[in-house]
N, C-alpha and C positions, 0 to 999 in steps of 0.2 A: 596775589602774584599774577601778570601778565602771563600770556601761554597764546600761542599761534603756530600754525601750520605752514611750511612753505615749501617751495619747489628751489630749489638750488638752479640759477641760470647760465650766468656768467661771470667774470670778473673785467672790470675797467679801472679806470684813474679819477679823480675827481684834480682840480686844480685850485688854488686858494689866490688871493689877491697877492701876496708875495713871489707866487711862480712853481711854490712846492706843492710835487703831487702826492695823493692818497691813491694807496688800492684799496680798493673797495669790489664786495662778493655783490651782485645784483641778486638776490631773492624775488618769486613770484609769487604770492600770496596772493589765494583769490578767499571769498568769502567763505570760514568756516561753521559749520553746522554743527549745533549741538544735537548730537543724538540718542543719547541715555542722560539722565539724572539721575546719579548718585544718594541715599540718605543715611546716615546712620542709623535711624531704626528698622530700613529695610535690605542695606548690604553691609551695615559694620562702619560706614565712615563715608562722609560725602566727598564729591567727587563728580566731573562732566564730561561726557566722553565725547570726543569732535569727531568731526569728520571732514575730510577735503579731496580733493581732485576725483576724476572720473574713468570708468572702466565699464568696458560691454557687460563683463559677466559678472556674475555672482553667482554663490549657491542660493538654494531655497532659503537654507534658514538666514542668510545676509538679509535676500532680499525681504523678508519677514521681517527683521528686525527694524531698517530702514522705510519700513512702510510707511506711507501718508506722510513722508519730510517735504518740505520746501524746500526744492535744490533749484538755483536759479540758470546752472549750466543743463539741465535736462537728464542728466545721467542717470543711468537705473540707478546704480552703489554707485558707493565711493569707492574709491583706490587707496586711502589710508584711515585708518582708526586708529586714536591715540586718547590715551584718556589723562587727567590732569587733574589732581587733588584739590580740594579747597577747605578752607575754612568753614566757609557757612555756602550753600547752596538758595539760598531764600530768595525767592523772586526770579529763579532760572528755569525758564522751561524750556519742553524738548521743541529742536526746532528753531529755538532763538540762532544768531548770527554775531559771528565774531570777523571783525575786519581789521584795518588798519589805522581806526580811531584811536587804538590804544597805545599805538606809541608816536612818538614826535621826536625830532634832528636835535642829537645830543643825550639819549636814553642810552644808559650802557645794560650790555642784556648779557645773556648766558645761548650760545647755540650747541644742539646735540644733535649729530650726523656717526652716519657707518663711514669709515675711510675705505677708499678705495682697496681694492682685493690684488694684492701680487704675487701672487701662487706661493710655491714653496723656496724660500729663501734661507743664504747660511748666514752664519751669525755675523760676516761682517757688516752685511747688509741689513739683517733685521734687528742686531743686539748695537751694532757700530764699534763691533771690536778690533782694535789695531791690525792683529796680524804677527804673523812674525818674519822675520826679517828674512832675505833670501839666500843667506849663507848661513855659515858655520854647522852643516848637516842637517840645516832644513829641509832642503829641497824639494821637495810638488807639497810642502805642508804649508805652505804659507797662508792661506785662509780657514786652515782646519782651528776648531775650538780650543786645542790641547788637552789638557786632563780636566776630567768631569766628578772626580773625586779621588775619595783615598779608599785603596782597597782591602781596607781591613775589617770596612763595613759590607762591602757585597752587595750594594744597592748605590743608583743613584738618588740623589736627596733631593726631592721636589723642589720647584721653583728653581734648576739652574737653566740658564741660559744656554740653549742648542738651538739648532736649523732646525726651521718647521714652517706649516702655513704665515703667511705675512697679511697683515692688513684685515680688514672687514670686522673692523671693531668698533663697537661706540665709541664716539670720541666728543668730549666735553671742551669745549673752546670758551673761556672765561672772560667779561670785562670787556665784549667789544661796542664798540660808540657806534650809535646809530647816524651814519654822515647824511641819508636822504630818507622823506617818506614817500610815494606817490601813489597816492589815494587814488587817482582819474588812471593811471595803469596800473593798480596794485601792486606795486615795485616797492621793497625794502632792499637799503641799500644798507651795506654795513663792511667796515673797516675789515682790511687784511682779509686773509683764507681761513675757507669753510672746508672740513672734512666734507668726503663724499665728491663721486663723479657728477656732470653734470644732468639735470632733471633729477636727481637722487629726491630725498625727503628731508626738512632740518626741523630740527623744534627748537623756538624762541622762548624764552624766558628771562623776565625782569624783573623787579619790585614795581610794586605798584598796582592798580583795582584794573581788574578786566572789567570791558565795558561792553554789556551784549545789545545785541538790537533785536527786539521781534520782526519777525518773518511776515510778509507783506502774505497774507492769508484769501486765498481767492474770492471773489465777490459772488457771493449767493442772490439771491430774488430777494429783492427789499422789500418792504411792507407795502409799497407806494404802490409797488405794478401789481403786489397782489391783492391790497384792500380794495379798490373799483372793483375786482371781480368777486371777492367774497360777499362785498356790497349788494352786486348783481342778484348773486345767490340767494342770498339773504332775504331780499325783497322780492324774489321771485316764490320762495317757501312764504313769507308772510301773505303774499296774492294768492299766494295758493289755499290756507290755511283759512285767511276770510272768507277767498268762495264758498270753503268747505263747511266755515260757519256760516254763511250767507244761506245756500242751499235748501238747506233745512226749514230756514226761517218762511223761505216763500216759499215753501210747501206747506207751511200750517197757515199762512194767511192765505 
């Protein structure tokens, strides 16, 4: 299964050789980080926990967990942690990087996004109920719910439809076509609208092998700058050691 992190940007059009346009959601995707390795014999089931985007603070224990990663934007943490099941975990380590090699123009994938937050809403609004008409002794009822049940039970029956908070809920958007990739601005581009306002957070998902990259690991002291000097060493302990067999000898001759 494919899996990626991205920042919700904008929305444009794209144009085809016929004249007809596509909307399409612009995504930012920069380089995700793997930051735990999942196993079955050590948490019950494998699985790889990413990480993306940047933020001043942490707690302690973030910043503990996140030690020693290669993050290429500088950030102490990350800003999002998400983790993503798999099959087999073998040959994943913490630290590897996940980009936008994994998908290409024409991949249809799955995105999951919060939708936007609209406070407290009645039910025409958030259920899309007709209403009733503005006569016949309706009058100021016209967007009230009407009956919420029958009163012989003395309770309402879970799951009915009334006014309440609206929005700020996962939302799973199924089957959209990947119409751009751009790898040189980590831009995915994908058909129609993304739940969620803009800069929000979306996760990708498609069929297909995730493809990680190892992490460019700082350059330590090669062998080369420091054999001359262990060399030095070396032969300066052996000059040393002859004189100290030397010594002796021309004092018994």
């Amino acid at each position: 299964m494919k899996y990626l992190l991205g920042i919700k940007r904008s929305m444009t059009q794209v144009y085809d050789d016929k004249g007809f346009h596509t909307p399409v959601t612009v995504l930012r995707v920069g380089p995700c980080v793997v930051t735990q390795v999942k196993t079955v014999g050590h948490d019950g089931y494998n699985a790889v926990q990413i990480g993306c985007g940047e933020k001043k603070r942490g707690s302690r224990a973030l910043r503990g967990h996140l030690k020693n990663l290669v993050k290429e934007s500088g950030a102490q943490v990350f800003a999002h942690l998400k983790e993503a099941r798999l099959e087999s975990v073998d040959g994943i380590e913490r630290g590897d990087l996940l980009d936008l090699s994994s998908f290409a123009a024409g991949d249809h994938v799955d995105v999951v996004g919060t939708s936007k937050g609209k406070g407290f809403a009645g039910v025409v609004k958030r259920h899309h109920f007709h209403g009733h008409p503005p006569s016949h002794g309706h009058k100021d009822q016209e967007r009230m719910p009407g009956s919420i049940g029958a009163g012989g039970n003395q309770h309402v029956f879970k799951g009915v439809r009334m006014a309440g908070r609206m929005g700020g809920e996962r939302v799973t958007v199924k089957d959209l076509v990947v119409i751009k990739v751009d790898a040189s601005l980590g831009e995915l581009w994908l058909n129609g609208a993304l739940p969620g306002s803009p800069n929000s957070l979306v996760i990708v998902t498609g069929a297909g092998e995730m493809k990680f990259k190892k992490a460019e690991k700082s350059e330590s002291k090669s062998e080369e700058n420091i054999g001359p000097q262990a060399k030095e060493t070396d032969t300066s302990l052996d000059a040393g050691t002859q004189k100290a067999d030397e010594s002796p000898a021309q004092s018994v001759a």
